[in-house]
N, C-alpha and C positions, 0 to 999 in steps of 0.2 A: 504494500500500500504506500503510496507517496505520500510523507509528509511537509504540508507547507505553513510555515510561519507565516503570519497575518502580519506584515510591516517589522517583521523585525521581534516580533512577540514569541516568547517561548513558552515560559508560563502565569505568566498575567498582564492584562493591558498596560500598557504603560505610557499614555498619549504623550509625554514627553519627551520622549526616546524616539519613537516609534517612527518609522519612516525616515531616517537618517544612517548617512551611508554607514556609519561606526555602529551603529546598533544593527541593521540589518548583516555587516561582516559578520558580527557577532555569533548568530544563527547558521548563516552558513559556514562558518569554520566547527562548528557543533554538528554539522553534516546537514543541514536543513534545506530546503529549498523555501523561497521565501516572495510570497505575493507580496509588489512595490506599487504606489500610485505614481503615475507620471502626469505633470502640467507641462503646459507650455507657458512662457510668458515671455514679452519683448522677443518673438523667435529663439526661445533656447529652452532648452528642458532643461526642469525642476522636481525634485521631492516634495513631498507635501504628503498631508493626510488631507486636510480639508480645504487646502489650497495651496499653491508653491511655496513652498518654504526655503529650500537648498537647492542651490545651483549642481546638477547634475555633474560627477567625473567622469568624461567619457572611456578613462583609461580604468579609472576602479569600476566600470557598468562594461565594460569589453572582459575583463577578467573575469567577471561574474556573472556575464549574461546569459551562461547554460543552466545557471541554478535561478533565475527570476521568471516569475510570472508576472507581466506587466499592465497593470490597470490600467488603458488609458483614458483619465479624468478629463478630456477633452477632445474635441472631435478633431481639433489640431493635430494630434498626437498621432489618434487613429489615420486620420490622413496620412501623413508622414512616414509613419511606418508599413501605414498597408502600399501605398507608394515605394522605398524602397525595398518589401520585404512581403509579399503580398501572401505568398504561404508558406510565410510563419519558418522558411528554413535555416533562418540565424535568430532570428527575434521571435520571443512567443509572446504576445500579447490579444488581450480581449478591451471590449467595451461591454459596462455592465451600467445600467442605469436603475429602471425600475421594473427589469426582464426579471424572472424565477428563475432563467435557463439562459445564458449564451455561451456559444461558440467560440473555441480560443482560435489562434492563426494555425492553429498544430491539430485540431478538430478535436477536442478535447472538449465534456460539458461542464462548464463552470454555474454549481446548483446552488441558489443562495432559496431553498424551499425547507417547507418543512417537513417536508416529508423525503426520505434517499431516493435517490435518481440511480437503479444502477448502472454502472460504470464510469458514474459523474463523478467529480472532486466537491464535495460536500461543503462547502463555507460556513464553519460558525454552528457547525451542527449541535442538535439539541443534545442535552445529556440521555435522555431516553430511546434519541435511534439505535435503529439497530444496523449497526455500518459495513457490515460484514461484504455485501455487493459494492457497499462506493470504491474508486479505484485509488481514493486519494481524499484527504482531508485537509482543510486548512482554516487555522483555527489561531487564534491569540495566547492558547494555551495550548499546543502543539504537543510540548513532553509529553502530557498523560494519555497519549496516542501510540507512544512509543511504545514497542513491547521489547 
Protein backbone atom coordinates (compact mmCIF):
# COMPACT_ATOMS: atom_id res chain seq x y z
CA UNK A 1 0.00 0.00 0.00
CA UNK A 2 1.44 3.51 -0.62
CA UNK A 3 1.89 5.72 1.81
CA UNK A 4 1.42 9.52 1.50
CA UNK A 5 2.19 12.28 3.90
CA UNK A 6 -0.49 15.14 3.77
CA UNK A 7 2.15 18.20 3.31
CA UNK A 8 4.65 17.09 5.12
CA UNK A 9 2.59 15.58 8.07
CA UNK A 10 3.53 12.27 9.74
CA UNK A 11 1.76 12.04 12.77
CA UNK A 12 -0.36 15.03 13.57
CA UNK A 13 -1.29 18.22 11.69
CA UNK A 14 0.81 20.66 12.05
CA UNK A 15 -0.24 23.95 9.87
CA UNK A 16 3.00 25.59 10.76
CA UNK A 17 5.20 23.34 9.31
CA UNK A 18 3.40 21.81 6.91
CA UNK A 19 3.84 22.56 3.21
CA UNK A 20 7.55 23.78 3.50
CA UNK A 21 10.39 22.30 1.78
CA UNK A 22 12.22 21.20 5.34
CA UNK A 23 9.22 19.66 6.77
CA UNK A 24 8.10 17.83 3.74
CA UNK A 25 12.26 16.52 3.34
CA UNK A 26 11.56 15.40 6.54
CA UNK A 27 8.87 12.80 5.56
CA UNK A 28 10.42 11.73 2.65
CA UNK A 29 13.81 10.83 4.04
CA UNK A 30 11.50 8.61 6.73
CA UNK A 31 10.71 6.97 3.30
CA UNK A 32 7.32 8.65 2.74
CA UNK A 33 5.89 9.97 -0.37
CA UNK A 34 4.34 13.05 0.32
CA UNK A 35 1.12 15.09 -1.34
CA UNK A 36 2.53 19.03 -1.92
CA UNK A 37 0.07 22.18 -2.93
CA UNK A 38 1.58 24.12 -5.62
CA UNK A 39 0.55 28.05 -6.44
CA UNK A 40 1.53 30.02 -8.85
CA UNK A 41 2.06 33.77 -8.30
CA UNK A 42 3.85 36.61 -10.36
CA UNK A 43 4.64 33.44 -12.90
CA UNK A 44 6.73 31.30 -10.54
CA UNK A 45 5.71 28.41 -8.36
CA UNK A 46 5.02 28.57 -4.65
CA UNK A 47 4.23 26.33 -1.49
CA UNK A 48 1.49 27.09 0.27
CA UNK A 49 -1.29 25.23 2.13
CA UNK A 50 -3.93 27.83 1.62
CA UNK A 51 -2.04 30.16 -0.46
CA UNK A 52 1.70 30.77 -1.78
CA UNK A 53 3.78 30.98 0.88
CA UNK A 54 7.41 29.74 -0.22
CA UNK A 55 9.14 30.20 -3.32
CA UNK A 56 9.49 26.82 -4.86
CA UNK A 57 13.41 25.17 -5.23
CA UNK A 58 13.49 23.92 -8.59
CA UNK A 59 16.75 21.91 -7.63
CA UNK A 60 15.21 20.40 -4.03
CA UNK A 61 11.48 19.63 -6.39
CA UNK A 62 13.84 17.98 -9.26
CA UNK A 63 15.43 15.67 -6.55
CA UNK A 64 12.34 14.85 -5.04
CA UNK A 65 9.94 14.80 -7.70
CA UNK A 66 9.46 10.90 -7.96
CA UNK A 67 8.38 10.92 -4.23
CA UNK A 68 5.50 14.20 -4.61
CA UNK A 69 2.14 14.07 -5.41
CA UNK A 70 1.22 17.47 -6.71
CA UNK A 71 -2.00 19.56 -5.83
CA UNK A 72 -2.37 21.94 -8.34
CA UNK A 73 -4.10 24.86 -6.34
CA UNK A 74 -4.48 26.68 -9.52
CA UNK A 75 -5.52 26.33 -12.87
CA UNK A 76 -2.13 28.00 -13.73
CA UNK A 77 -0.24 25.28 -12.55
CA UNK A 78 -2.49 22.66 -14.01
CA UNK A 79 -1.84 24.44 -17.31
CA UNK A 80 1.77 24.49 -17.05
CA UNK A 81 2.21 21.24 -16.29
CA UNK A 82 -0.35 19.55 -18.37
CA UNK A 83 1.57 21.64 -21.15
CA UNK A 84 4.93 20.56 -20.41
CA UNK A 85 4.02 17.06 -19.07
CA UNK A 86 0.75 16.04 -20.35
CA UNK A 87 0.88 12.34 -19.18
CA UNK A 88 2.16 12.77 -16.15
CA UNK A 89 5.62 10.89 -17.22
CA UNK A 90 8.19 13.09 -15.07
CA UNK A 91 5.57 15.11 -13.08
CA UNK A 92 2.41 13.52 -11.36
CA UNK A 93 0.02 15.98 -10.56
CA UNK A 94 -3.99 16.28 -10.17
CA UNK A 95 -6.58 19.07 -9.65
CA UNK A 96 -8.85 18.49 -6.97
CA UNK A 97 -11.54 21.18 -6.12
CA UNK A 98 -14.97 20.19 -4.87
CA UNK A 99 -14.78 16.59 -7.10
CA UNK A 100 -15.16 13.05 -4.57
CA UNK A 101 -12.92 11.52 -7.22
CA UNK A 102 -10.01 12.83 -9.73
CA UNK A 103 -7.80 11.64 -11.92
CA UNK A 104 -3.81 12.14 -11.32
CA UNK A 105 -1.45 12.73 -14.78
CA UNK A 106 -0.26 8.89 -13.95
CA UNK A 107 -4.20 7.80 -13.88
CA UNK A 108 -4.33 7.02 -10.48
CA UNK A 109 -7.91 7.99 -8.32
CA UNK A 110 -7.39 10.55 -5.94
CA UNK A 111 -10.73 9.77 -3.28
CA UNK A 112 -11.28 12.45 -0.91
CA UNK A 113 -15.09 10.39 -0.11
CA UNK A 114 -16.23 8.79 2.45
CA UNK A 115 -16.64 5.86 1.62
CA UNK A 116 -13.05 3.55 -0.01
CA UNK A 117 -12.97 3.79 -3.75
CA UNK A 118 -11.15 0.43 -4.52
CA UNK A 119 -7.87 0.94 -5.90
CA UNK A 120 -8.17 4.61 -5.19
CA UNK A 121 -5.51 6.57 -2.75
CA UNK A 122 -7.83 7.39 0.16
CA UNK A 123 -7.31 11.02 1.48
CA UNK A 124 -7.98 11.71 5.01
CA UNK A 125 -9.65 8.49 5.50
CA UNK A 126 -12.19 7.87 8.23
CA UNK A 127 -10.91 5.90 11.24
CA UNK A 128 -13.75 3.26 10.77
CA UNK A 129 -12.84 2.31 6.96
CA UNK A 130 -12.07 -0.54 6.06
CA UNK A 131 -8.86 0.12 3.78
CA UNK A 132 -7.84 -3.04 2.99
CA UNK A 133 -8.97 -2.50 -1.37
CA UNK A 134 -7.59 1.27 -1.26
CA UNK A 135 -4.00 1.19 -3.17
CA UNK A 136 -2.78 3.96 -1.03
CA UNK A 137 -3.57 6.36 1.74
CA UNK A 138 -2.63 9.69 2.56
CA UNK A 139 -3.24 11.10 5.51
CA UNK A 140 -1.64 13.85 8.06
CA UNK A 141 -1.03 11.17 10.23
CA UNK A 142 0.44 8.61 7.98
CA UNK A 143 2.74 6.59 10.72
CA UNK A 144 -0.31 4.74 12.07
CA UNK A 145 -0.77 3.29 8.53
CA UNK A 146 2.58 1.84 8.64
CA UNK A 147 2.68 -1.75 9.48
Amino acid sequence: MRLISNRGNIDIWNPDLENTQEYIQTAINQGYEVKIDLWTKDNKLYLGTNEPTQPLDFDWFERNNGRLWIQCRTIDVMAQFNKLDSRGSNLHYFWHELNKISLTSRGYLWCESDEVVPGGIMYQPKEDNDLTEAYGICSDSILKYKK
